[in-house]
Every structure is written in structure tokens, then in C-alpha cells.
PQR file of N, CA, C, O and H, with PARSE charges and radii, in Angstrom:
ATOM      1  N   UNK A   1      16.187   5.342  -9.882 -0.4000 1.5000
ATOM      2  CA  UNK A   1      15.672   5.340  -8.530 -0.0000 2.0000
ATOM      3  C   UNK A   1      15.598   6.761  -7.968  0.5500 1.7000
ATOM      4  O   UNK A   1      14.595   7.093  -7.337 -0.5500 1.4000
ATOM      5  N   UNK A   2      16.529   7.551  -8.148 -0.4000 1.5000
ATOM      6  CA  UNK A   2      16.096   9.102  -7.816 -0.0000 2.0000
ATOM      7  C   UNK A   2      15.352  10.089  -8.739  0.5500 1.7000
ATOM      8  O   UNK A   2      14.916  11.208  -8.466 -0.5500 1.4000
ATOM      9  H   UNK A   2      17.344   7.281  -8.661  0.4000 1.0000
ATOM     10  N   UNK A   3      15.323   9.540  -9.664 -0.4000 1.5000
ATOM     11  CA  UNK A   3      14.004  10.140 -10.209 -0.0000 2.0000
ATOM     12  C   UNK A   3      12.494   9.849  -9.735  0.5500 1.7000
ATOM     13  O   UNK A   3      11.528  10.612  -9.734 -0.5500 1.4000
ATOM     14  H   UNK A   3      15.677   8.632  -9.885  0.4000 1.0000
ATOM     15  N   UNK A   4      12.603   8.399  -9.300 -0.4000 1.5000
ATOM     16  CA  UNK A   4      11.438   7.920  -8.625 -0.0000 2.0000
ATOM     17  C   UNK A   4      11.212   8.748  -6.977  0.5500 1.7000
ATOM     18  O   UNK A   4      10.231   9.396  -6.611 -0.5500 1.4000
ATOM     19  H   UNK A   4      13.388   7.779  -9.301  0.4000 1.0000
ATOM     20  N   UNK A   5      12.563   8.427  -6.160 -0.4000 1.5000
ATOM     21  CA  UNK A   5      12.169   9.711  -4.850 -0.0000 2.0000
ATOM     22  C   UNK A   5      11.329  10.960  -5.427  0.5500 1.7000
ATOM     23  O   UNK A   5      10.132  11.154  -5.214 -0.5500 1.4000
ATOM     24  H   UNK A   5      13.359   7.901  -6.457  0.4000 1.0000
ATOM     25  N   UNK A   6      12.266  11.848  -6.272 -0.4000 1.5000
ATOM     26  CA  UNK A   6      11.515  13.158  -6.061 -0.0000 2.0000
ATOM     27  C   UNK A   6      10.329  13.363  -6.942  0.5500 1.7000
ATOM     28  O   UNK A   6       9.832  14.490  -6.945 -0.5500 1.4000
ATOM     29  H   UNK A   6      13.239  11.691  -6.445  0.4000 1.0000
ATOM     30  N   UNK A   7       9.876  12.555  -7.590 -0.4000 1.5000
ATOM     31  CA  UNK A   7       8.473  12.088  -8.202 -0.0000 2.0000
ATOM     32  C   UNK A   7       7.664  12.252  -6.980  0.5500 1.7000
ATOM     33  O   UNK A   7       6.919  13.195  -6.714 -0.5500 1.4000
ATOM     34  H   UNK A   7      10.280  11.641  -7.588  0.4000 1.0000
ATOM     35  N   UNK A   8       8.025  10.722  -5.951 -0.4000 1.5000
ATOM     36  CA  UNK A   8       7.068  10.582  -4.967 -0.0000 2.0000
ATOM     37  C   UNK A   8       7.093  11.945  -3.727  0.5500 1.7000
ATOM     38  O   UNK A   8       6.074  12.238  -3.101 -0.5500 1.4000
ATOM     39  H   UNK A   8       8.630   9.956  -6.167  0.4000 1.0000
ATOM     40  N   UNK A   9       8.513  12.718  -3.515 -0.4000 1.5000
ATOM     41  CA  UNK A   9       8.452  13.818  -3.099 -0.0000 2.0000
ATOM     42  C   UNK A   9       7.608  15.083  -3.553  0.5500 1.7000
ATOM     43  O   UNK A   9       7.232  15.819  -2.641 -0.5500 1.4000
ATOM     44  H   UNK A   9       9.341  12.480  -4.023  0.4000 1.0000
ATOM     45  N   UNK A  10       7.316  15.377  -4.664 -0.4000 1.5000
ATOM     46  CA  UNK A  10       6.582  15.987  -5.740 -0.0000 2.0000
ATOM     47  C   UNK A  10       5.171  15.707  -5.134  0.5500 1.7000
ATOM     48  O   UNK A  10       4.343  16.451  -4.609 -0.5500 1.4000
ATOM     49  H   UNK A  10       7.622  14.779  -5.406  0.4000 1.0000
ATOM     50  N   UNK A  11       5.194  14.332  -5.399 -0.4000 1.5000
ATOM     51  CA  UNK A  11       3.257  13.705  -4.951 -0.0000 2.0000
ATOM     52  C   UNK A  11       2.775  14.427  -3.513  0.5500 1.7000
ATOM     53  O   UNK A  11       1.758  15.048  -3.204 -0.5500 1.4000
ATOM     54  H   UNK A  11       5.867  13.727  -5.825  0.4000 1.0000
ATOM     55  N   UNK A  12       4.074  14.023  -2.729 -0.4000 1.5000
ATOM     56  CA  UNK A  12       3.191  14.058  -1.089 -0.0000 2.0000
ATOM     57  C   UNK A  12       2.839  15.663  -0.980  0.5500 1.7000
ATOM     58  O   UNK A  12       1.813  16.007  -0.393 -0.5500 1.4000
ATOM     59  H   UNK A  12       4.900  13.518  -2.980  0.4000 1.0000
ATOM     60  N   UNK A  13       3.913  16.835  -1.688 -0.4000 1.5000
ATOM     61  CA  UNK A  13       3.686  18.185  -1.825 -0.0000 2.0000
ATOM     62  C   UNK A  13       2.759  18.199  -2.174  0.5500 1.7000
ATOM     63  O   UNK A  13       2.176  18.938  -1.381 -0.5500 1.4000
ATOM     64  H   UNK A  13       4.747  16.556  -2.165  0.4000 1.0000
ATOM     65  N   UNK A  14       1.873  17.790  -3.094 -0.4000 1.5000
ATOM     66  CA  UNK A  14       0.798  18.268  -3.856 -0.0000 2.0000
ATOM     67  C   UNK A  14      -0.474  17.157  -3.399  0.5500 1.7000
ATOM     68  O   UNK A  14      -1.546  17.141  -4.003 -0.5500 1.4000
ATOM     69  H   UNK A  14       2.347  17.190  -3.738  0.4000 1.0000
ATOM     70  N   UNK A  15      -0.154  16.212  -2.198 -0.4000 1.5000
ATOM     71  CA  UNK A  15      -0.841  16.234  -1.479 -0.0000 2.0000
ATOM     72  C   UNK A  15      -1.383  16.682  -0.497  0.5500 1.7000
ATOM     73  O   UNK A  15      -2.592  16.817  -0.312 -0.5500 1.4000
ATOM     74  H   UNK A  15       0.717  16.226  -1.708  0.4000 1.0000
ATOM     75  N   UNK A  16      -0.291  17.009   0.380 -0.4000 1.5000
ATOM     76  CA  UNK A  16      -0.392  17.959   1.136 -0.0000 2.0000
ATOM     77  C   UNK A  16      -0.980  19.671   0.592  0.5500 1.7000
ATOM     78  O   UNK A  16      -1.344  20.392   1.520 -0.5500 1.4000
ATOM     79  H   UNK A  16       0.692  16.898   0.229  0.4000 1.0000
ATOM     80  N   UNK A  17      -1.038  20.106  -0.448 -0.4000 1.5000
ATOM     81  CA  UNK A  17      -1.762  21.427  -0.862 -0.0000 2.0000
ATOM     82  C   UNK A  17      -3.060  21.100  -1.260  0.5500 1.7000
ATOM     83  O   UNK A  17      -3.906  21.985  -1.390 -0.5500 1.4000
ATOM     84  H   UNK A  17      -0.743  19.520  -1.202  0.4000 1.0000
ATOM     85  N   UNK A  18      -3.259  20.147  -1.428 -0.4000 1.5000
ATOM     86  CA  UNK A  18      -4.290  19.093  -1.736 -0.0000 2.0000
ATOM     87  C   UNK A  18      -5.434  19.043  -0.505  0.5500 1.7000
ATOM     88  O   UNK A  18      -6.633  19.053  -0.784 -0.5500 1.4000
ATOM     89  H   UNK A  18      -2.572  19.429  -1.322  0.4000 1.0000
ATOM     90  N   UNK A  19      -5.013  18.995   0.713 -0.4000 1.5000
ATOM     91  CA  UNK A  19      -5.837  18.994   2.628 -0.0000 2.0000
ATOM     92  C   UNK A  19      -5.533  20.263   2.691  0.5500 1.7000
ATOM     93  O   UNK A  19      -6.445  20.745   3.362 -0.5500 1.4000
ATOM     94  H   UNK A  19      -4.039  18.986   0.939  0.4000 1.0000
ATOM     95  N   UNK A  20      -4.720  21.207   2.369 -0.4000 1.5000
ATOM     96  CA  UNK A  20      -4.299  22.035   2.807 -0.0000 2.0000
ATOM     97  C   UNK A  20      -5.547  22.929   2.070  0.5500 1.7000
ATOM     98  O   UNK A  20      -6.011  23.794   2.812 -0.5500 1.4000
ATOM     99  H   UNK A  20      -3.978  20.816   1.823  0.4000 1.0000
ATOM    100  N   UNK A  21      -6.279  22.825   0.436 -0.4000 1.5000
ATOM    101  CA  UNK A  21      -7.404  23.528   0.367 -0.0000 2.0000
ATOM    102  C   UNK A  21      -8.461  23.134   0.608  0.5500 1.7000
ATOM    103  O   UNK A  21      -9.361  23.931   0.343 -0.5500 1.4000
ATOM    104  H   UNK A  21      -5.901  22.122  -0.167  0.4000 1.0000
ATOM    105  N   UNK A  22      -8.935  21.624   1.271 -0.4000 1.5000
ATOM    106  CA  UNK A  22      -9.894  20.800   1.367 -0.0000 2.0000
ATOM    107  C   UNK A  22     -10.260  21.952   3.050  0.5500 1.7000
ATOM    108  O   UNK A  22     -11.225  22.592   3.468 -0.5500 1.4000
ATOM    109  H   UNK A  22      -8.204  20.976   1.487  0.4000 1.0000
ATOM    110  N   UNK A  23      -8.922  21.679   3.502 -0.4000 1.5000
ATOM    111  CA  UNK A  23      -9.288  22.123   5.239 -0.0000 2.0000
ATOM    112  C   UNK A  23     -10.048  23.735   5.269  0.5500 1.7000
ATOM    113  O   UNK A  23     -10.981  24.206   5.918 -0.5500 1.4000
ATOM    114  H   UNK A  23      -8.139  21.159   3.163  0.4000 1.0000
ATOM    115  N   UNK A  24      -9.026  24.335   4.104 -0.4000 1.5000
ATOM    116  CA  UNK A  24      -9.657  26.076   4.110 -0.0000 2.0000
ATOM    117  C   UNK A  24     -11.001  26.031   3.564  0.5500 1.7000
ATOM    118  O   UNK A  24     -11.797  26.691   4.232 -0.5500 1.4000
ATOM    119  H   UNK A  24      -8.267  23.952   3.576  0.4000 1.0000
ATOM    120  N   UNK A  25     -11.493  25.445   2.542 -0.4000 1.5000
ATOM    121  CA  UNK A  25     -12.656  25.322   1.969 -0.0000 2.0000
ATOM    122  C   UNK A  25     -13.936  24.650   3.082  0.5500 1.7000
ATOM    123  O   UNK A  25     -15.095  25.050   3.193 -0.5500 1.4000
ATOM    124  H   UNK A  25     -10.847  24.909   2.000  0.4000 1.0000
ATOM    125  N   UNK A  26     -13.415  23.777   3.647 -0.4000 1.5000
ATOM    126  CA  UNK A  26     -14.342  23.463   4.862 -0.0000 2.0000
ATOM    127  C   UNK A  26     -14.315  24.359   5.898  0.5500 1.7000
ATOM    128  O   UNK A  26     -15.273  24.326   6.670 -0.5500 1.4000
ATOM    129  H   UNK A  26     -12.474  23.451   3.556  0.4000 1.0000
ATOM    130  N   UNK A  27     -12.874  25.665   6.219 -0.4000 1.5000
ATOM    131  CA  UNK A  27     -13.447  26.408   7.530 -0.0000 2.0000
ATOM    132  C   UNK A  27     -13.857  27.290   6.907  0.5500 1.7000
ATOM    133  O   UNK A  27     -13.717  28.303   7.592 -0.5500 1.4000
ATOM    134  H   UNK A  27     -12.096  25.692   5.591  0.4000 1.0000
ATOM    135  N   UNK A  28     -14.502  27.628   5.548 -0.4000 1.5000
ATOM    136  CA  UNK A  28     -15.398  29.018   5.022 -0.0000 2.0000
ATOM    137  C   UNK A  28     -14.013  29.870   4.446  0.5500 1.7000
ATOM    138  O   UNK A  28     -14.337  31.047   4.286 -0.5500 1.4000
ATOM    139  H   UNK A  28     -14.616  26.805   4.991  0.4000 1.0000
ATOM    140  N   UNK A  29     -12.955  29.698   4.182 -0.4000 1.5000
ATOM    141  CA  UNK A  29     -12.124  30.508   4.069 -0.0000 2.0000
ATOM    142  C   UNK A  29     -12.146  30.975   2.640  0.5500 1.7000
ATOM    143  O   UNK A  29     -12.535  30.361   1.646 -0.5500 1.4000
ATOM    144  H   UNK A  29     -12.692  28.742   4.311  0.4000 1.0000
ATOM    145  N   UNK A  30     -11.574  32.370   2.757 -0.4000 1.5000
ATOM    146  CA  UNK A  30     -11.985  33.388   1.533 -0.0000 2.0000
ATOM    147  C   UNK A  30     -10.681  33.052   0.376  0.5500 1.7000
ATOM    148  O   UNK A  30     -10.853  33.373  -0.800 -0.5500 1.4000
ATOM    149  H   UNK A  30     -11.258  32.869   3.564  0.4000 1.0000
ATOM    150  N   UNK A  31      -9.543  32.469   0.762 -0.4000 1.5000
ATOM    151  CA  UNK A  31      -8.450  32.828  -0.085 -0.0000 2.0000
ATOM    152  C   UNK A  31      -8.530  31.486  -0.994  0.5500 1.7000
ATOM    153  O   UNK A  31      -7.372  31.199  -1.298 -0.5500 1.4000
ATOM    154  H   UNK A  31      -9.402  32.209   1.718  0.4000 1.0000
ATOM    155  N   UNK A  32      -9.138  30.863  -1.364 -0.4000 1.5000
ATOM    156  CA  UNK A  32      -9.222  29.788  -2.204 -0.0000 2.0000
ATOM    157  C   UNK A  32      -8.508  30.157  -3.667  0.5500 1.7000
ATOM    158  O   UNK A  32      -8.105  29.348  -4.504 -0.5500 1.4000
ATOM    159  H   UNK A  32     -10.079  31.095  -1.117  0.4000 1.0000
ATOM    160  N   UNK A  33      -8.477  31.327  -3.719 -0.4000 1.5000
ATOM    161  CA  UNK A  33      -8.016  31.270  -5.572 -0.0000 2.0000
ATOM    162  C   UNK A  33      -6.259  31.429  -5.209  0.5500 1.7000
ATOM    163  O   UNK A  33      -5.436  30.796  -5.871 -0.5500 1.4000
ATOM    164  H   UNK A  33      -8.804  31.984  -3.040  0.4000 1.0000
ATOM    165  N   UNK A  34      -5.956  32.116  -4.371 -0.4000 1.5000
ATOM    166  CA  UNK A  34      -4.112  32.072  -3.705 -0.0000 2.0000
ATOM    167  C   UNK A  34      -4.092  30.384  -3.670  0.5500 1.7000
ATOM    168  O   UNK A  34      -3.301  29.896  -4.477 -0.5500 1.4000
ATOM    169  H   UNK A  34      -6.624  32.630  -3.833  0.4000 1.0000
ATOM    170  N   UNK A  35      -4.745  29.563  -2.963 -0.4000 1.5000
ATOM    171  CA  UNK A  35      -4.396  28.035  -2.685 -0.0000 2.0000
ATOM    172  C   UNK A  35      -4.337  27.728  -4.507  0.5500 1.7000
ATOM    173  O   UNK A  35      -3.367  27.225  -5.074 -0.5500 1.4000
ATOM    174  H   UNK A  35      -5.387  29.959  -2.307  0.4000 1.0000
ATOM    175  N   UNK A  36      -4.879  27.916  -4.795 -0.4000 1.5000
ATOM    176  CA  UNK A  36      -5.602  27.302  -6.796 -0.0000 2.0000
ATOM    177  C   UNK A  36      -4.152  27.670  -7.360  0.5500 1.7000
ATOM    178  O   UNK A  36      -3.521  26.833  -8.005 -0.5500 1.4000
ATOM    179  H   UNK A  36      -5.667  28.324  -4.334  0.4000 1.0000
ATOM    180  N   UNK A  37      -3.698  28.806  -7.128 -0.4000 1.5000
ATOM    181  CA  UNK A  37      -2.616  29.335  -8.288 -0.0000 2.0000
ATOM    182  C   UNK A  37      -1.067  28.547  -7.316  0.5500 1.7000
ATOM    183  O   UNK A  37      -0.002  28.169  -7.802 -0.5500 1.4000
ATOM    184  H   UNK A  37      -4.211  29.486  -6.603  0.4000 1.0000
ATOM    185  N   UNK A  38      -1.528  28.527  -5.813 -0.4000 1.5000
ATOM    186  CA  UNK A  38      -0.396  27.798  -5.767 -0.0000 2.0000
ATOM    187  C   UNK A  38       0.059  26.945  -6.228  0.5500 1.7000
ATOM    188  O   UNK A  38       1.130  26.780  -6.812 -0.5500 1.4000
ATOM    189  H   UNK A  38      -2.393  28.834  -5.418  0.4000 1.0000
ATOM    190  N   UNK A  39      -1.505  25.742  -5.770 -0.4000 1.5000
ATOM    191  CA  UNK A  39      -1.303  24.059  -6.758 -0.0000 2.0000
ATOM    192  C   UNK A  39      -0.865  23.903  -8.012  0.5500 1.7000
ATOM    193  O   UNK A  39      -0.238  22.936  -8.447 -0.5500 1.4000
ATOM    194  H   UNK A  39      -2.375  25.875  -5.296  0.4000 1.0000
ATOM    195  N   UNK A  40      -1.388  25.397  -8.912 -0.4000 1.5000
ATOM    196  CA  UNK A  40      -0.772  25.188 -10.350 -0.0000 2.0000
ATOM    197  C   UNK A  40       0.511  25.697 -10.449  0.5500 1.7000
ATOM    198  O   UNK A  40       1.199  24.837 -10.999 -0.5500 1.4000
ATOM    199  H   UNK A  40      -1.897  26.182  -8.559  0.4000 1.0000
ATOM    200  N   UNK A  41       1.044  26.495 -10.233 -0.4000 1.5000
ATOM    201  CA  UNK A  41       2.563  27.024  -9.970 -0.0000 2.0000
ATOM    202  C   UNK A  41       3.450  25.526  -9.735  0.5500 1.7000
ATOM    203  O   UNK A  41       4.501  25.296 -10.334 -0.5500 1.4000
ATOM    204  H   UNK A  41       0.485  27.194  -9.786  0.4000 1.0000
ATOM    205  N   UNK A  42       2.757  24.485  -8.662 -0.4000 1.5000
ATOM    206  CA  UNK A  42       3.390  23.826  -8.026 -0.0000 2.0000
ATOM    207  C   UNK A  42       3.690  22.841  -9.076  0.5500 1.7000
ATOM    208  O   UNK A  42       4.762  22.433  -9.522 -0.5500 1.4000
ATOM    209  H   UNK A  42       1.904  24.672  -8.175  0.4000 1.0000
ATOM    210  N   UNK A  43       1.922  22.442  -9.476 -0.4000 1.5000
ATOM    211  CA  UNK A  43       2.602  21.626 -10.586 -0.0000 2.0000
ATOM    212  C   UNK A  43       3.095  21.606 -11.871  0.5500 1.7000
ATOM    213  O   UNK A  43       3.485  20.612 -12.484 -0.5500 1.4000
ATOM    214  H   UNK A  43       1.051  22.774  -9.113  0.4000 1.0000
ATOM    215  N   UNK A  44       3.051  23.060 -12.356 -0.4000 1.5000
ATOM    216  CA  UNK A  44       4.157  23.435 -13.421 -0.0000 2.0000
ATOM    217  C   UNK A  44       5.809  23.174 -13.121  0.5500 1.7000
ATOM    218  O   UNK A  44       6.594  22.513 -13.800 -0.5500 1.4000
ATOM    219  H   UNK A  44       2.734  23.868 -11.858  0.4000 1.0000
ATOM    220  N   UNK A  45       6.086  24.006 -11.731 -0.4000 1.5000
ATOM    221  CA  UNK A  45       7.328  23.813 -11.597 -0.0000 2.0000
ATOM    222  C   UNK A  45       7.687  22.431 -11.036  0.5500 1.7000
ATOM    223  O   UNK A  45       8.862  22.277 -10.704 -0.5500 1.4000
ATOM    224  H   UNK A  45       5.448  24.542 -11.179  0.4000 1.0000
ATOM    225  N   UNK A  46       6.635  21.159 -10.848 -0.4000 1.5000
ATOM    226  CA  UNK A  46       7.255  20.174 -10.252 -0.0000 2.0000
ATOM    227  C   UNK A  46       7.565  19.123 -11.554  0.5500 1.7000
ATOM    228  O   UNK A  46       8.329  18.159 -11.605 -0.5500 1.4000
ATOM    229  H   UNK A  46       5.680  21.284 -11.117  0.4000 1.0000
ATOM    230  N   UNK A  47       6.494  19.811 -12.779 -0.4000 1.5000
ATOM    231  CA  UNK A  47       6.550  18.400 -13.962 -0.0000 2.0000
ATOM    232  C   UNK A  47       8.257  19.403 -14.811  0.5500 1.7000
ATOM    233  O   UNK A  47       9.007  18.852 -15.616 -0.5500 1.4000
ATOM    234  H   UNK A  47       5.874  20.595 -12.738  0.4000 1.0000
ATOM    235  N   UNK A  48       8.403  20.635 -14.384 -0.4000 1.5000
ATOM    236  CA  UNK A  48       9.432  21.270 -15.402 -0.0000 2.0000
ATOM    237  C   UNK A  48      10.350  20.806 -14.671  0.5500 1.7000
ATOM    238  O   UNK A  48      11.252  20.312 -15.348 -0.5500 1.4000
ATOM    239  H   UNK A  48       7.794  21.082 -13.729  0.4000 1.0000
ATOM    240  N   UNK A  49      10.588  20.724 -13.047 -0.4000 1.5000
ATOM    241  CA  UNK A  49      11.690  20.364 -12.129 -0.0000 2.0000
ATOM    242  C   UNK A  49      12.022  18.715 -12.448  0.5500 1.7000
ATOM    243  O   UNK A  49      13.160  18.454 -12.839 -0.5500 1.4000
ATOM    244  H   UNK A  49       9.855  21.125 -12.497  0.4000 1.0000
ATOM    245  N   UNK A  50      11.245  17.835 -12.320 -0.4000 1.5000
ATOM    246  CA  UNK A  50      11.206  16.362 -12.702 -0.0000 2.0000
ATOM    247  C   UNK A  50      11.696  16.139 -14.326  0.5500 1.7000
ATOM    248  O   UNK A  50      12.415  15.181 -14.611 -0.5500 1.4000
ATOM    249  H   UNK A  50      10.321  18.047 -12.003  0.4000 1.0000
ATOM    250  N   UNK A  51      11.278  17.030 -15.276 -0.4000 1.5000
ATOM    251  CA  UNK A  51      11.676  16.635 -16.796 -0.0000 2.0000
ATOM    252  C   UNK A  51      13.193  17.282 -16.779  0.5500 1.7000
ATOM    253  O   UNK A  51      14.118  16.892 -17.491 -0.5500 1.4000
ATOM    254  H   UNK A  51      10.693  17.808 -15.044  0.4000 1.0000
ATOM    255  N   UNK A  52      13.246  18.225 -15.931 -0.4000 1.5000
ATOM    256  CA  UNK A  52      15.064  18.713 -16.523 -0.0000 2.0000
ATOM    257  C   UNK A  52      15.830  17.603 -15.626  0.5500 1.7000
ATOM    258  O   UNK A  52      16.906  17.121 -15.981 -0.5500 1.4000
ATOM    259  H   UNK A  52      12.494  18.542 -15.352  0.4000 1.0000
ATOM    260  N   UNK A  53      15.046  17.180 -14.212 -0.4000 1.5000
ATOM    261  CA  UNK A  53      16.273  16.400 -13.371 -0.0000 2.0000
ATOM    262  C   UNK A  53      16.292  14.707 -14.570  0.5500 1.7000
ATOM    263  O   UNK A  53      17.172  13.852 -14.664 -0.5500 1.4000
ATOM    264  H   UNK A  53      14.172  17.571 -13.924  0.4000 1.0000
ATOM    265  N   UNK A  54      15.403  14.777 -15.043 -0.4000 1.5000
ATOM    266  CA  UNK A  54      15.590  12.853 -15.609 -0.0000 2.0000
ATOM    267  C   UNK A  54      16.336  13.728 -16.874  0.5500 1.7000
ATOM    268  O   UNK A  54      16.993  12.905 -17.511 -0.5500 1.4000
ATOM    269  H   UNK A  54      14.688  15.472 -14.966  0.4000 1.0000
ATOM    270  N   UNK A  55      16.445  14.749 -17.326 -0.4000 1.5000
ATOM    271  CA  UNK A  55      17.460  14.412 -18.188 -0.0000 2.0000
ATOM    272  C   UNK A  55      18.386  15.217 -17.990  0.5500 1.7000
ATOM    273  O   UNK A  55      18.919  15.711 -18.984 -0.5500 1.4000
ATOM    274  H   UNK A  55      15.911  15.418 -16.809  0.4000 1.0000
ATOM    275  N   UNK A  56      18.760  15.514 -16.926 -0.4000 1.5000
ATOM    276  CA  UNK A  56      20.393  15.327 -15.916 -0.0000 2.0000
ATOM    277  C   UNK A  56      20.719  14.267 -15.690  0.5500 1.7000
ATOM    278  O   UNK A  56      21.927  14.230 -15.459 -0.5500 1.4000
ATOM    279  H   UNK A  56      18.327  15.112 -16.119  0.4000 1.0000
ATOM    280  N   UNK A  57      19.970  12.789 -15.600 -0.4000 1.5000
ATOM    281  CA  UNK A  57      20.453  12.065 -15.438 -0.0000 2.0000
ATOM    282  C   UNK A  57      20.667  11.069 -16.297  0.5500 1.7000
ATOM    283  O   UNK A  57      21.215  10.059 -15.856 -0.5500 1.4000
ATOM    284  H   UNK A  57      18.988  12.819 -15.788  0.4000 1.0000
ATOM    285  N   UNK A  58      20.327  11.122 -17.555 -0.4000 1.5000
ATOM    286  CA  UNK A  58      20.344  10.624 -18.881 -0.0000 2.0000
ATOM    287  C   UNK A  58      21.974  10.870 -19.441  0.5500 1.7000
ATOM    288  O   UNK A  58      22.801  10.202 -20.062 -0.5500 1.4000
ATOM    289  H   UNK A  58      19.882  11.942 -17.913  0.4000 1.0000
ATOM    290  N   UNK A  59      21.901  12.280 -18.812 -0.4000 1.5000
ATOM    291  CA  UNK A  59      23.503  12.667 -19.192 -0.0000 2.0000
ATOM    292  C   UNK A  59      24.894  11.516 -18.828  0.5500 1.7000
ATOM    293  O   UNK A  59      26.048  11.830 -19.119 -0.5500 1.4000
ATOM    294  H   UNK A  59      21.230  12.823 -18.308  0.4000 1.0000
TER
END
């Protein structure tokens, strides 16, 4: 079950960066490739953060 929270905690983050480049891309905004490397940063460190916590808890 807490692997399942910060899964779905994980999701709403990367939903939220998700409106967060939809909104800049609709007001003309220039920094689109900073938003791009965030989302991927995010979801590198959220699938590496999620695979070490489920097997912390395997332990």
C-alpha cells in the first residue's frame, strides 16, 4: 500500500509538470526545453526513487 501512495504521488507530480508545460506552451513561452529536461529528470528520478523504495520494502 505505500508503494502504491508514492506511485500515485509520483503521477500527480508529473501531472502537474504535465499543465505546467501545456500552460507555458500556450502563453508563447520561450523556456520549453528547461520544462522537457525537467519532466525527464523527474521521471528518471521518480521510476529510480519508486524501484529502490519497493525494494526497501521487500526487505
Amino acid at each position: 500500500m505505500r508503494l502504491l501512495s508514492a506511485f500515485v504521488a509520483w503521477v500527480i507530480i508529473m501531472f502537474i509538470e504535465v499543465v505546467w508545460l501545456v500552460i507555458n506552451i500556450s502563453g508563447g513561452a520561450r523556456n520549453k526545453e528547461e520544462i522537457y529536461v525537467v519532466i525527464i529528470i523527474s521521471l528518471v528520478m521518480g521510476a529510480t526513487g519508486l524501484n529502490l523504495y519497493s525494494n526497501h520494502l521487500r526487505k
